[in-house]
VOLUMFI-618894 format. One record per atom (N, C-alpha, C): x, y, z; residue number from 0; atom name. Coordinates in steps of 0.2 Angstrom, whole numbers. Layout:
<atoms>
[[X,Y,Z],NUM,"CA"]
...
</atoms>
This chain:
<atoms>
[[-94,27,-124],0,"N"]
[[-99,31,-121],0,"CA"]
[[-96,38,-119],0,"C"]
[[-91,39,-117],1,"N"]
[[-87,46,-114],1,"CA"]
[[-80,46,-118],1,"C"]
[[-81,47,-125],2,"N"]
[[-73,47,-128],2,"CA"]
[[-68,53,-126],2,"C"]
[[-69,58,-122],3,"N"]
[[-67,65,-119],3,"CA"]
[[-61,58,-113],3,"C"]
[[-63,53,-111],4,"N"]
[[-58,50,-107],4,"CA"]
[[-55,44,-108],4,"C"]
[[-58,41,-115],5,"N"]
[[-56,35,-117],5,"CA"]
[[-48,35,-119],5,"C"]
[[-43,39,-118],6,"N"]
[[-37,37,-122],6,"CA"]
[[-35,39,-114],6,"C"]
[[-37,41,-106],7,"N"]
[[-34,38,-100],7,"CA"]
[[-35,31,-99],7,"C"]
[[-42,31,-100],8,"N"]
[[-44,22,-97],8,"CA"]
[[-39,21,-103],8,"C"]
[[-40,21,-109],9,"N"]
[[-34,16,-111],9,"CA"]
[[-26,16,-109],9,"C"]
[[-24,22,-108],10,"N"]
[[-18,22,-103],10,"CA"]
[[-17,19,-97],10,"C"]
[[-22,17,-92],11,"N"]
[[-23,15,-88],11,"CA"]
[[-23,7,-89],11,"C"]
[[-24,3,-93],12,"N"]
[[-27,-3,-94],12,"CA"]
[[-21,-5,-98],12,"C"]
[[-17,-2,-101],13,"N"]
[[-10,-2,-104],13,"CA"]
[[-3,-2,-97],13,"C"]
[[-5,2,-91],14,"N"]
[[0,1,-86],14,"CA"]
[[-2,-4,-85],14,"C"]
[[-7,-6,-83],15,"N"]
[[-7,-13,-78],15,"CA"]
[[-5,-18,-83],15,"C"]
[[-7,-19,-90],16,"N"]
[[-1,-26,-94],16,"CA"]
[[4,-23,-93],16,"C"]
[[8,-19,-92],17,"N"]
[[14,-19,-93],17,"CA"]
[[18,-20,-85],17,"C"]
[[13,-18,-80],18,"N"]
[[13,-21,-73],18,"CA"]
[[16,-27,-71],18,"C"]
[[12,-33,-78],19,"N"]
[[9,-39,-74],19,"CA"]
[[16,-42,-71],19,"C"]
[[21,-44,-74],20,"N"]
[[26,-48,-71],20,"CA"]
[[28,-44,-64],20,"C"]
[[27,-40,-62],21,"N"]
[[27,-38,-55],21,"CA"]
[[22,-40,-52],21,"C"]
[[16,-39,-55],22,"N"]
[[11,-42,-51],22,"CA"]
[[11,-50,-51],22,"C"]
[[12,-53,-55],23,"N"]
[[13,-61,-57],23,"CA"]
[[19,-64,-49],23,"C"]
[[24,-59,-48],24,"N"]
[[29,-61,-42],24,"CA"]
[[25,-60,-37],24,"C"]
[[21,-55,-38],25,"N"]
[[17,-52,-32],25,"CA"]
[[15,-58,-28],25,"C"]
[[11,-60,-34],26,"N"]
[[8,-66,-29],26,"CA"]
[[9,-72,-30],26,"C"]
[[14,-74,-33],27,"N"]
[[21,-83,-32],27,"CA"]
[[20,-78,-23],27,"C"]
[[26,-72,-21],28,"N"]
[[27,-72,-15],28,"CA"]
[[21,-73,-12],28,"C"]
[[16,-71,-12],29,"N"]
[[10,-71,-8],29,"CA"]
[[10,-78,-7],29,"C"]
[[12,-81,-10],30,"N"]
[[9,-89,-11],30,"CA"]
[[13,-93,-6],30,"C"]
[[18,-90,-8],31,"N"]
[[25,-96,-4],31,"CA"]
[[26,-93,1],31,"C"]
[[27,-87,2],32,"N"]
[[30,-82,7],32,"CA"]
[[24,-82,11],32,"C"]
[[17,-79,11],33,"N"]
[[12,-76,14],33,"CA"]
[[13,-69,15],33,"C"]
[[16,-66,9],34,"N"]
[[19,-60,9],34,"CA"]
[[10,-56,6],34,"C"]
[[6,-53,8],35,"N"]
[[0,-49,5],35,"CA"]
[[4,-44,-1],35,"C"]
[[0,-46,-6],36,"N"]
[[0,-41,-12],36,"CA"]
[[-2,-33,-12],36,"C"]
[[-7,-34,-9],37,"N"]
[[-9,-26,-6],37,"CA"]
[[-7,-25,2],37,"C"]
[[-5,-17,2],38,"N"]
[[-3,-20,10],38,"CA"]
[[-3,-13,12],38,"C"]
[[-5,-12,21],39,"N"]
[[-6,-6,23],39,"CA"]
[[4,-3,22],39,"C"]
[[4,4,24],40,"N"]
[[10,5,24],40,"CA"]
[[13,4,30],40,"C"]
[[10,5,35],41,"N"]
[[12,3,41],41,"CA"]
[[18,-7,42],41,"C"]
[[15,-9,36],42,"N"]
[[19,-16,37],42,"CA"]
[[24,-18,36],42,"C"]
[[27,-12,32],43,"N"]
[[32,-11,30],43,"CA"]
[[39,-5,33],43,"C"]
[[34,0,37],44,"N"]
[[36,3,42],44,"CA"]
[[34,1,48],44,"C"]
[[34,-4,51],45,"N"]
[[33,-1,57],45,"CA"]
[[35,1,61],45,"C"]
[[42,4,63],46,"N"]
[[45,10,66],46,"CA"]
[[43,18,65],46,"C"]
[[40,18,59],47,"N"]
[[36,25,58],47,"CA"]
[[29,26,62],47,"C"]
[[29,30,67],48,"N"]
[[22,28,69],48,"CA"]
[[16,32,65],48,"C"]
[[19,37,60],49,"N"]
[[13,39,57],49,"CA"]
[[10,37,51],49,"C"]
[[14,31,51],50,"N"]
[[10,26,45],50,"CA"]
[[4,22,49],50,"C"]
[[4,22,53],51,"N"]
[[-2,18,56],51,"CA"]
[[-9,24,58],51,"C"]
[[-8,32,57],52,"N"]
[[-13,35,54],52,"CA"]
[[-19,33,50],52,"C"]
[[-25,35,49],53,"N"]
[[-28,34,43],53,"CA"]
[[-27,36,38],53,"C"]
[[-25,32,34],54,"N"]
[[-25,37,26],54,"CA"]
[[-30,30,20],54,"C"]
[[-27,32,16],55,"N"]
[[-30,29,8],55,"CA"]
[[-24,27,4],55,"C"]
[[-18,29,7],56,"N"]
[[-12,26,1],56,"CA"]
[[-11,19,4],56,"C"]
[[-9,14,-1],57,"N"]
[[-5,8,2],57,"CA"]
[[0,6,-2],57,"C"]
[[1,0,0],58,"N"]
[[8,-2,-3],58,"CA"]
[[7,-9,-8],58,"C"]
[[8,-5,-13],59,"N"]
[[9,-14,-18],59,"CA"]
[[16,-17,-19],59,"C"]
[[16,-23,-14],60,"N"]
[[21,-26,-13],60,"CA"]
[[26,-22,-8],60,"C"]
[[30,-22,-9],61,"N"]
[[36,-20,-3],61,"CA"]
[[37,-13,-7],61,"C"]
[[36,-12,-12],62,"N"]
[[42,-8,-16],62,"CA"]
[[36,0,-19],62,"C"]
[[30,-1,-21],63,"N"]
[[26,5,-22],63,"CA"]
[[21,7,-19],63,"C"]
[[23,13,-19],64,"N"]
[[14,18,-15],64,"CA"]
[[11,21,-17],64,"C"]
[[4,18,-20],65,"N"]
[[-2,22,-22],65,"CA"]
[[-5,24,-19],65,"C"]
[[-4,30,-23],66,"N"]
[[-8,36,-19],66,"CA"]
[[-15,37,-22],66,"C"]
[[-22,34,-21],67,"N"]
[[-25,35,-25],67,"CA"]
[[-29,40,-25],67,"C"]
[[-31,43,-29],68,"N"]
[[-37,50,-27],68,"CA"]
[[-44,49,-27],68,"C"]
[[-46,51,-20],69,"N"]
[[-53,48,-19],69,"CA"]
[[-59,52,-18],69,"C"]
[[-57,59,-20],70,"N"]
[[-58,64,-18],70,"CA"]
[[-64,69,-27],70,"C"]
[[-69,68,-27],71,"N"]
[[-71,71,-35],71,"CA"]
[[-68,78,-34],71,"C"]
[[-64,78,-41],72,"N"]
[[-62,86,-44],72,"CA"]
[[-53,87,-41],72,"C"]
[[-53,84,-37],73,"N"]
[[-45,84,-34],73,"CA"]
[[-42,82,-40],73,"C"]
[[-35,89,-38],74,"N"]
[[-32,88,-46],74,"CA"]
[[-23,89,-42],74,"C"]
[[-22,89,-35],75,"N"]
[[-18,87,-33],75,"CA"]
[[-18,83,-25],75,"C"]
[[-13,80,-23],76,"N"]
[[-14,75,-18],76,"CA"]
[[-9,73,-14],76,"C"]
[[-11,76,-8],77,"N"]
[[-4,76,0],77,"CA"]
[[-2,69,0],77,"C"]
[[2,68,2],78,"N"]
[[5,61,2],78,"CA"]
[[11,58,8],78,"C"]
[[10,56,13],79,"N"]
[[15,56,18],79,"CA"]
[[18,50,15],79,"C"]
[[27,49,13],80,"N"]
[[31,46,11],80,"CA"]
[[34,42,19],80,"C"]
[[34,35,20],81,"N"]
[[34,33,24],81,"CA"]
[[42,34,26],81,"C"]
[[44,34,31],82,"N"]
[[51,35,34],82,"CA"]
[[53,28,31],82,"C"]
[[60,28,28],83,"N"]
[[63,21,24],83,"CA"]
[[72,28,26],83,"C"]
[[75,21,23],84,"N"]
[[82,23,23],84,"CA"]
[[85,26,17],84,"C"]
[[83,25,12],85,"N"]
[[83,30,4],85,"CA"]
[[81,32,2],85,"C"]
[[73,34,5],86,"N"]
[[69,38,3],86,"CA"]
[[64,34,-4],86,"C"]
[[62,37,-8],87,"N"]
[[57,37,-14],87,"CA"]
[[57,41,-18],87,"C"]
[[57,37,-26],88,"N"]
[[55,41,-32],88,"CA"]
[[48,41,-34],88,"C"]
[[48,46,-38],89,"N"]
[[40,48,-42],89,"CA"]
[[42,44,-48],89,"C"]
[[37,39,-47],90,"N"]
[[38,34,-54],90,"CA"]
[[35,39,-60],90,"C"]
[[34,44,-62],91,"N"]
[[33,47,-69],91,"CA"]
[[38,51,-68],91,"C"]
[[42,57,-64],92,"N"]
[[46,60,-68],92,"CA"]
[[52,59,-64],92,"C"]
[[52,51,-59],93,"N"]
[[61,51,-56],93,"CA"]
[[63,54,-52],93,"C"]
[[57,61,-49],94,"N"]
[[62,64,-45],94,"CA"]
[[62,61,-38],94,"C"]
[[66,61,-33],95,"N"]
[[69,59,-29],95,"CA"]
[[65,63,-22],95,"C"]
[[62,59,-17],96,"N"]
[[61,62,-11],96,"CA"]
[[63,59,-4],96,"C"]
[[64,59,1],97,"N"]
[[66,60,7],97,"CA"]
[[61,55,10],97,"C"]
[[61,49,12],98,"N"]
[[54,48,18],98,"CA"]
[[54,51,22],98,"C"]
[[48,50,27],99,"N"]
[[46,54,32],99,"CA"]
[[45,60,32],99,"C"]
[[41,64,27],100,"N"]
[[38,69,26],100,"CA"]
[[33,69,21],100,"C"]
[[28,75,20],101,"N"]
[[22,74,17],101,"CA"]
[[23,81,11],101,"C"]
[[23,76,5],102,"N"]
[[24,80,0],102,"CA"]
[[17,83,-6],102,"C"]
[[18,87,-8],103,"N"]
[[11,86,-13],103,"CA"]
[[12,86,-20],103,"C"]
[[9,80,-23],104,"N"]
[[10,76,-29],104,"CA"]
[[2,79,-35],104,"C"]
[[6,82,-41],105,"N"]
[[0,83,-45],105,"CA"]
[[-5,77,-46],105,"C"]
[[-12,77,-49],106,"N"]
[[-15,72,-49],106,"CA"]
[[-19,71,-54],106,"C"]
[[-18,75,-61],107,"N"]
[[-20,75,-68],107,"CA"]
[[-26,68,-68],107,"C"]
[[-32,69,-72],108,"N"]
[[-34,62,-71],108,"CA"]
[[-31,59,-75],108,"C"]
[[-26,58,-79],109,"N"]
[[-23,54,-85],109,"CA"]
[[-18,49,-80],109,"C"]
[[-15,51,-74],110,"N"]
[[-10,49,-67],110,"CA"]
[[-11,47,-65],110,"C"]
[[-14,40,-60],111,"N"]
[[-11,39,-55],111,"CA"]
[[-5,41,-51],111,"C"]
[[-5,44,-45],112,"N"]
[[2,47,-41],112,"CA"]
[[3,38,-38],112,"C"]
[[10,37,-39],113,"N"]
[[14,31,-38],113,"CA"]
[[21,33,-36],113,"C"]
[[24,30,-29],114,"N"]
[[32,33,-27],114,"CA"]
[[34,26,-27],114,"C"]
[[40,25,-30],115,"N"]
[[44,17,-32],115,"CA"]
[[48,17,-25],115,"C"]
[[51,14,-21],116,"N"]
[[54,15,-15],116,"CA"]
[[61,15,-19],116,"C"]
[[66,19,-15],117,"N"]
[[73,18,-20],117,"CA"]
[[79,13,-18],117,"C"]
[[80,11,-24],118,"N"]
[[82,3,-22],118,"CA"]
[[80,-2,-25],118,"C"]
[[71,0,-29],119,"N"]
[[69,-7,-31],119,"CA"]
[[69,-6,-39],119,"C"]
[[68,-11,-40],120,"N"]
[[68,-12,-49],120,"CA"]
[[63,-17,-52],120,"C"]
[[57,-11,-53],121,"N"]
[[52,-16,-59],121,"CA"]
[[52,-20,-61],121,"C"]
[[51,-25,-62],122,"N"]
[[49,-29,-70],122,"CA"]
[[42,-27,-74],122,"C"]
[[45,-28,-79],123,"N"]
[[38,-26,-86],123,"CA"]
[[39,-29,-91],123,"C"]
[[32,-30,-94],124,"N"]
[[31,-32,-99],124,"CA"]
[[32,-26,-105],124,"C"]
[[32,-28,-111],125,"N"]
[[32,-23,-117],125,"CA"]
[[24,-24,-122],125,"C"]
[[18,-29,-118],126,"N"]
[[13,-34,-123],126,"CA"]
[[8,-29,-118],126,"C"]
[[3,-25,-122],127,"N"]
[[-2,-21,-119],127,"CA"]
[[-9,-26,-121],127,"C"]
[[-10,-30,-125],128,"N"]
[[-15,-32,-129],128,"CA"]
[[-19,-40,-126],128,"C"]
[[-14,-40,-125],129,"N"]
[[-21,-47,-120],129,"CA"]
[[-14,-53,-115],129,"C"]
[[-15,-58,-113],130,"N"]
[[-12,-60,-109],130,"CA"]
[[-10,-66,-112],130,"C"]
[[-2,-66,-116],131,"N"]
[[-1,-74,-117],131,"CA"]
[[4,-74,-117],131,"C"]
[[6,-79,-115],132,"N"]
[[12,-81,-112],132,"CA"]
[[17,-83,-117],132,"C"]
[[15,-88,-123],133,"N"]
[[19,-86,-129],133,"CA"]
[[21,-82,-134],133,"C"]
[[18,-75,-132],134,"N"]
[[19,-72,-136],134,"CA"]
[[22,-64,-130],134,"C"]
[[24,-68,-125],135,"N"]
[[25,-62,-122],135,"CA"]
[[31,-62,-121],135,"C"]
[[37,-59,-127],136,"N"]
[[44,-59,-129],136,"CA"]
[[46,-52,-125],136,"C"]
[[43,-49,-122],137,"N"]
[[49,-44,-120],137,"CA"]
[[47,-42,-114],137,"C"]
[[54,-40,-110],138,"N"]
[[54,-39,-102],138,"CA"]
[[59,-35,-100],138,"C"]
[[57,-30,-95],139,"N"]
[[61,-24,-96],139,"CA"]
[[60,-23,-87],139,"C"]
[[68,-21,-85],140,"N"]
[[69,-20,-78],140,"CA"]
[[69,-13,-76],140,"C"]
[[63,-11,-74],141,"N"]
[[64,-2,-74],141,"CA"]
[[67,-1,-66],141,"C"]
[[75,1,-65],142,"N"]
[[80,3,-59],142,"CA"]
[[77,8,-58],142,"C"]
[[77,10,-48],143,"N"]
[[76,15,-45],143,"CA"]
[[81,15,-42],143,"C"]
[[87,17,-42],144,"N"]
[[94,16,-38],144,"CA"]
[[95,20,-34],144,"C"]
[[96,18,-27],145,"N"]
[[96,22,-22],145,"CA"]
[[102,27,-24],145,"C"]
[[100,34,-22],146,"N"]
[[105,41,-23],146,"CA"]
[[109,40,-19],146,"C"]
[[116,41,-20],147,"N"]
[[125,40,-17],147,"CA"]
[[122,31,-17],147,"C"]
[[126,31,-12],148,"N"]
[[130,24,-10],148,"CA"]
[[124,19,-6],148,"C"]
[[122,12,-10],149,"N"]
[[118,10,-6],149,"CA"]
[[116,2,-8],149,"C"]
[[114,-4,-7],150,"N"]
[[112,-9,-9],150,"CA"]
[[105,-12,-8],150,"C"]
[[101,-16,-11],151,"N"]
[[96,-18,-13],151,"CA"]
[[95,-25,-16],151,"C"]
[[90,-30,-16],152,"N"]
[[88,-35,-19],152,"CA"]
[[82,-37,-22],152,"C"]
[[81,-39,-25],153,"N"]
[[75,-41,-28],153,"CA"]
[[73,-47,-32],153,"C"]
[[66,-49,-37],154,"N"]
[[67,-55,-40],154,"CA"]
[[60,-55,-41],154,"C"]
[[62,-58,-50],155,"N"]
[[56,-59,-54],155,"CA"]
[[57,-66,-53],155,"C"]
[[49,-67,-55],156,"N"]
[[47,-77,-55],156,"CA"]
[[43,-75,-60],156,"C"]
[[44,-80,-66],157,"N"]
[[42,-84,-72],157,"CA"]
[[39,-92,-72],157,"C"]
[[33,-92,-74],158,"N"]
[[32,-98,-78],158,"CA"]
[[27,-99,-82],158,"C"]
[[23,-105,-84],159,"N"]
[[19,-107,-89],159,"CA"]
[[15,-102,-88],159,"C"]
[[9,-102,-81],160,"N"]
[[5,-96,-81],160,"CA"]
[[1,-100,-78],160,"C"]
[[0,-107,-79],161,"N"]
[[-4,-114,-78],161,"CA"]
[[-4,-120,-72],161,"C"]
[[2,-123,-74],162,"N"]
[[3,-129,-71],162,"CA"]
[[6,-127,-64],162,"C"]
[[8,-130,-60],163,"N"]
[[12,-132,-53],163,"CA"]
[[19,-133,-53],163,"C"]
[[20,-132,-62],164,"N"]
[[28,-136,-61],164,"CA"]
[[31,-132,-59],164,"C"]
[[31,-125,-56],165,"N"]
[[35,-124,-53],165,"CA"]
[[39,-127,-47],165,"C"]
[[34,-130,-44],166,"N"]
[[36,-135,-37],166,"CA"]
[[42,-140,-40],166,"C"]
[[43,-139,-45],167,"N"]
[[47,-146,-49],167,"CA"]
[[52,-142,-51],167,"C"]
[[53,-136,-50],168,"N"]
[[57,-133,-53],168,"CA"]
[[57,-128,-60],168,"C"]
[[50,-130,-64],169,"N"]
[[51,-128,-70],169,"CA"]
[[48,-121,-70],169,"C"]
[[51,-116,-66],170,"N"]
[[50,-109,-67],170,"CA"]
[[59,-107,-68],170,"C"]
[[55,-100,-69],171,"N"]
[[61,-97,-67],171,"CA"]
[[63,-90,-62],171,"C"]
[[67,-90,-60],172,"N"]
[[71,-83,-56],172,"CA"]
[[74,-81,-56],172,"C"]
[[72,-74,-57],173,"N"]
[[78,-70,-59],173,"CA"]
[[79,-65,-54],173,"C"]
[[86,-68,-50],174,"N"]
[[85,-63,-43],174,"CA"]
[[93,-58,-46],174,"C"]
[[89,-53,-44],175,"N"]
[[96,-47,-41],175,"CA"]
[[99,-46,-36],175,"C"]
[[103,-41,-37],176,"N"]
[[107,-39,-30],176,"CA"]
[[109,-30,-35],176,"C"]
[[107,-26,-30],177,"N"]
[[109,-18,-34],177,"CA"]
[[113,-14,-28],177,"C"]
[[119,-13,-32],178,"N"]
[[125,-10,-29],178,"CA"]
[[124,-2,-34],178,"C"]
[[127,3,-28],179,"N"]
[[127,9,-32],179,"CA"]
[[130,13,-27],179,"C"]
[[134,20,-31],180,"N"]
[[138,23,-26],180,"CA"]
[[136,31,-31],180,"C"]
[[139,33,-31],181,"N"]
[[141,42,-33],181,"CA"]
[[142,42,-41],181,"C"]
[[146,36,-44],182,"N"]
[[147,36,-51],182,"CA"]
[[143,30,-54],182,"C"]
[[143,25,-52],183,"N"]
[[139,20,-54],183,"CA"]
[[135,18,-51],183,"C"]
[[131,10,-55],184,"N"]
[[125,6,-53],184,"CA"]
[[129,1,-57],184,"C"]
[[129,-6,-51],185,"N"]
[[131,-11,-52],185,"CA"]
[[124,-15,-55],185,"C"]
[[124,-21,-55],186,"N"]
[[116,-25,-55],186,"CA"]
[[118,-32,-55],186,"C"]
[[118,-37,-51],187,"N"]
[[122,-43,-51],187,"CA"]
[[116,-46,-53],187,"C"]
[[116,-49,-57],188,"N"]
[[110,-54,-58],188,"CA"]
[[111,-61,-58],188,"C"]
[[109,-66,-55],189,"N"]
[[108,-73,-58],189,"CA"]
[[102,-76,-59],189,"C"]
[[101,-81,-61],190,"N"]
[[94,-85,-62],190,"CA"]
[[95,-93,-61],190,"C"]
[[89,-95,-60],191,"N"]
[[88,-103,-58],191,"CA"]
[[82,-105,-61],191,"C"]
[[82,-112,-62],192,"N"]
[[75,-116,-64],192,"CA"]
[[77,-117,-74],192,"C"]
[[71,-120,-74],193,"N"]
[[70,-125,-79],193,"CA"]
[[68,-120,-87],193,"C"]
[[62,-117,-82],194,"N"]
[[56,-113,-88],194,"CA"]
[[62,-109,-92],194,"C"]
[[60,-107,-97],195,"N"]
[[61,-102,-104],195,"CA"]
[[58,-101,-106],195,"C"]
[[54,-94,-104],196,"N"]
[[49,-87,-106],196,"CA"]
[[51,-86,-115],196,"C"]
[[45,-84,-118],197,"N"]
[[48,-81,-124],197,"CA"]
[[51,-75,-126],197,"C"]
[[51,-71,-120],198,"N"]
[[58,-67,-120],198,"CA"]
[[64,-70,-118],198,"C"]
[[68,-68,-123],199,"N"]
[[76,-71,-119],199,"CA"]
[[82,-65,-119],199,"C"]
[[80,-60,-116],200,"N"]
[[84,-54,-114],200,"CA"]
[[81,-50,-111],200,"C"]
[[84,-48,-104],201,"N"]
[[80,-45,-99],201,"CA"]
[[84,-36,-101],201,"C"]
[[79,-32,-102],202,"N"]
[[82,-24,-104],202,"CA"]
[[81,-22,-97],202,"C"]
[[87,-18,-97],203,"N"]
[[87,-14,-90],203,"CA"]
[[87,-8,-92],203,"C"]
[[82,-4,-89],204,"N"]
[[80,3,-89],204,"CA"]
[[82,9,-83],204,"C"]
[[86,14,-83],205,"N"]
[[85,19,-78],205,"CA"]
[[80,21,-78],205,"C"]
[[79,24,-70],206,"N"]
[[73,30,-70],206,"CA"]
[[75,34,-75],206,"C"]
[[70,40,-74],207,"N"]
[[69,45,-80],207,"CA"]
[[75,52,-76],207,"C"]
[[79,54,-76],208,"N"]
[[84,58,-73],208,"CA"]
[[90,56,-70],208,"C"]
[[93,47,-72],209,"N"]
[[98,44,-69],209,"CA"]
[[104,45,-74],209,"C"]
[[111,48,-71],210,"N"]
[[113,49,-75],210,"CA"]
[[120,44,-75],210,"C"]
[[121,40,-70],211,"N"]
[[126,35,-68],211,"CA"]
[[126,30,-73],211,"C"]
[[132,28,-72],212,"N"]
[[134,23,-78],212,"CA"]
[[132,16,-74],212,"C"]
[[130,12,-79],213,"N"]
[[126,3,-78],213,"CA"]
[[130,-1,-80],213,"C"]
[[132,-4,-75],214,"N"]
[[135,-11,-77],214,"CA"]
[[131,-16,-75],214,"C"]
[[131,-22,-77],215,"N"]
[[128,-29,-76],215,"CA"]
[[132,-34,-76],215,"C"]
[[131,-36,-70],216,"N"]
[[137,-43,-69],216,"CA"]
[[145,-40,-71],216,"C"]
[[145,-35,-69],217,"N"]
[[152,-31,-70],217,"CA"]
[[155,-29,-76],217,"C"]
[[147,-29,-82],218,"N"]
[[150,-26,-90],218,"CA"]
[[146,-20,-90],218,"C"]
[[148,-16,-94],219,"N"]
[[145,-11,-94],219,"CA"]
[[138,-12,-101],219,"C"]
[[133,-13,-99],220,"N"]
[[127,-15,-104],220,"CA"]
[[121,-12,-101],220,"C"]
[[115,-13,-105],221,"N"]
[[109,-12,-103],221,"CA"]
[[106,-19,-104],221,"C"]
[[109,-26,-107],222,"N"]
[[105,-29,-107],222,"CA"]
[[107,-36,-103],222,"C"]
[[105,-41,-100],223,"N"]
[[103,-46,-99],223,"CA"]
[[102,-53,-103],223,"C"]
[[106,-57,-106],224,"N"]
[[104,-62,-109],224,"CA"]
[[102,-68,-105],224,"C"]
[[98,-72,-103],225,"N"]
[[96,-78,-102],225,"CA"]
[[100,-83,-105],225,"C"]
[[102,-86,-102],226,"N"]
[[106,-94,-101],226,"CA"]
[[103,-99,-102],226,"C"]
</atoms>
């Protein structure tokens, strides 16, 4: 009906599959942990006392802030960056900011404005087209490395999509640990559980302006092979 927009909504419908295995952790944690998948910013600062303002941005997960635009014809968007210890990246162009200060982020309607906390690392899928678990072969860890010297953790959960057996062990985890200083980016990986996704090689991606060298489990690679 509006083809002057149809190739955003289709941009937009193509982040969210490539989302899901973050969102898919999202809510294993919700489940086990009773960690909220959407969450005020405040939950995550609360030593900042100006996250507990009103606003409209919130936090998916621990690790991103959307900043939605809620405003008709607005085509940029003030953004207070919650006080954290390494600050935030702009998940489209990587640049680097400072918490605890209020920046202003273009708002194109083709963008959502998204800041990656520094320190965390995506999981994505590479399958835009519909949701299957057999045929969803490839999986990509996009690093947000904290600038100088710093450490981080994280972790993807895998399974059928169906059953329970995770309680039995038949998923999988893939947890990290991200070390990083002035010349490099460490990334310790191991995993646990039973399941074997149809991917079997996790690609690890910098942000968009990273120029440090990557090692993985102490080799210098981008990739990840599953055991």
């Amino acid at each position: 009906m509006h083809p002057a927009v149809t190739p955003m909504i289709r941009e937009a419908i193509n982040l969210r599959y490539r989302w899901l295995p973050y969102f898919y952790t999202l809510f294993w944690q919700s489940c086990v942990e009773d960690e909220p998948m959407l969450r005020p910013t405040f939950l995550d600062h609360e030593d900042d006392p100006l996250t507990f303002q009103e606003t409209d941005d919130f936090m998916l997960g621990r690790d991103v802030l959307v900043a939605s635009v809620v405003s008709q014809g607005e085509r940029s968007r003030s953004v207070y960056l919650p006080k954290n210890r390494h600050g935030w990246y702009d998940y489209h162009s990587g640049q680097w900011h400072a918490g605890g200060q209020t920046i202003v982020l273009d708002a194109p309607l083709e963008r959502l404005p998204l800041l990656v906390r520094a320190g965390a690392a995506l999981p994505m899928s590479g399958r835009c087209a519909h949701v299957d678990v057999a045929r969803d072969d490839q999986r990509e860890l996009l690093v947000f490395a904290v600038p100088g010297q710093g450490e981080s953790s994280g972790v993807l959960f895998e399974d059928d999509g169906e059953s329970r057996g995770w309680e039995q062990g038949n998923a999988l985890w893939i947890e990290w640990t991200l070390r990083s200083d002035a010349q490099r980016i460490d990334l310790q990986i191991t995993q646990r559980g039973d399941f074997r996704p149809a991917w079997a090689e996790l690609a690890v991606k910098l942000s968009q302006g990273e120029t440090r060298s990557l090692f993985i489990n102490g080799t210098p690679t981008d990739r990840y092979h599953l055991r």
